[in-house]
C-alpha positions in Angstrom: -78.9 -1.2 -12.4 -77.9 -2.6 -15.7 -74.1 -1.3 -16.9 -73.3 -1.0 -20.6 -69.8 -1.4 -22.0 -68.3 1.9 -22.8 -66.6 0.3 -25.8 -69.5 -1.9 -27.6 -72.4 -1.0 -25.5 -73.0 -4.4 -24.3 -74.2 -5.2 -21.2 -71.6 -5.9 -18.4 -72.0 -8.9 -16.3 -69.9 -9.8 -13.2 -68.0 -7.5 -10.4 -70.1 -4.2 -9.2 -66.8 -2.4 -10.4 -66.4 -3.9 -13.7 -66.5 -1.0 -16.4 -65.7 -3.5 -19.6 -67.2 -6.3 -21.0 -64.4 -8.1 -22.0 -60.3 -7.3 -22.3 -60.7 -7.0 -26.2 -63.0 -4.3 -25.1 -61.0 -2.6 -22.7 -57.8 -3.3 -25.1 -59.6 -1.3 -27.7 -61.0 1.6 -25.4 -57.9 2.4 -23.7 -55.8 2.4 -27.1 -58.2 5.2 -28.3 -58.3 7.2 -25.5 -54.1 7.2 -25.0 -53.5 8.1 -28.5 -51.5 11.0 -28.4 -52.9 14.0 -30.4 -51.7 14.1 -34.0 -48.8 11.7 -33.4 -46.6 14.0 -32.1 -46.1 13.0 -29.1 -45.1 9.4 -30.2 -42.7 10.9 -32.8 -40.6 13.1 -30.8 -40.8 10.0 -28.6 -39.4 7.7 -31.0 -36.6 9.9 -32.6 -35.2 10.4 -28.7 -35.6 6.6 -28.7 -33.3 6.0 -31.7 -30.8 9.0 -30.6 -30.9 7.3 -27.5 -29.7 3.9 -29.3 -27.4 5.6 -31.5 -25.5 7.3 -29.1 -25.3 3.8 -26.4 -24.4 1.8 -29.9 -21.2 4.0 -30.3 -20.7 4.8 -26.9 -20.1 1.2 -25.2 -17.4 2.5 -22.6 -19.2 5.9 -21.1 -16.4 7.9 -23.5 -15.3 8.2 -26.8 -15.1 10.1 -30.3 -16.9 9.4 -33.0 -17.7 12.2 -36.7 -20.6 13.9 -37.6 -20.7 11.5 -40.2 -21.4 8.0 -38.4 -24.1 9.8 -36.4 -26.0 11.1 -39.6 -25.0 7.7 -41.4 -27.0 5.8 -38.4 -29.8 8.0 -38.3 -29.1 10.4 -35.4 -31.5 13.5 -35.3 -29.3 16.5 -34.1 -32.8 18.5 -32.6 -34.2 15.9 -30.5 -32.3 15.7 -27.1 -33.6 15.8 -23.8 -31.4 17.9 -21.7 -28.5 20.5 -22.0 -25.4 20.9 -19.3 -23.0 23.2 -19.5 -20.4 23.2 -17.3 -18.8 26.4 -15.5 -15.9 26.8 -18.2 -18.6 27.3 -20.6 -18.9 23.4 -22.7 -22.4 22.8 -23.7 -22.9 19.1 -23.7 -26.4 18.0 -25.2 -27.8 14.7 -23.6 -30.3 12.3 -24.9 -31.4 10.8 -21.1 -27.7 9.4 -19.5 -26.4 9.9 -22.9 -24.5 12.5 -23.9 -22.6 14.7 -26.8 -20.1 17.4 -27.0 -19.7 18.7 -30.6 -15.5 19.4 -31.4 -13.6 21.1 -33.6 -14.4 19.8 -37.1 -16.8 17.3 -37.8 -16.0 15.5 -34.2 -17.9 14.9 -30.9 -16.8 13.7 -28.0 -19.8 11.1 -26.9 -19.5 10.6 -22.6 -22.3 8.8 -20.7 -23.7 10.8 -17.2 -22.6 8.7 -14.4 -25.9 8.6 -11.8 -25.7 7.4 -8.5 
């Protein structure tokens, strides 16, 4: 039973479990098929990627202060975060993965890093 390259059409030679005819082939047909639908997955994905570098940029000791204003000046994205805690006296902290913000009085937040274990 002949196989044919799902990519190209070609036919496959070699290993009875071989589904491509070559990597470029393979490359190519996997690429398609993992595209994420209309971008949108790969563009919240890379805004909670830059938050994420932001926010570890200004943040190098797990806790500090920083304005409003550095975080827009570099580029941080204010809707994109991945979690919220809020702790029982009522402080909502936003986190973008182990990283995390606390908006202040003002144009201030308090930036902290989640410790895991």
């Amino acid at each position: 039973m002949d196989k044919s390259c799902p990519e190209c059409g070609d036919k496959i030679i070699g290993r009875a479990d071989k589904k491509f005819c070559s990597d470029g082939c393979r490359n190519s047909y996997n690429n398609k098929f993992n595209k994420d639908s209309k971008n949108l997955v790969r563009t919240i994905n890379n805004r909670l990627r830059r938050n994420y570098r932001i926010l570890n940029a200004l943040n190098p000791q797990e806790k500090t202060k920083t304005t409003k204003q550095k975080l827009s000046t570099a580029g941080f994205d204010f809707n994109y975060f991945t979690s919220i805690y809020t702790t029982k006296a009522g402080t909502v902290y936003y986190f973008v993965y182990d990283q995390g913000y606390l908006p202040l009085e003002g144009d201030f937040y308090a930036l902290v890093k989640r410790k895991t274990d």
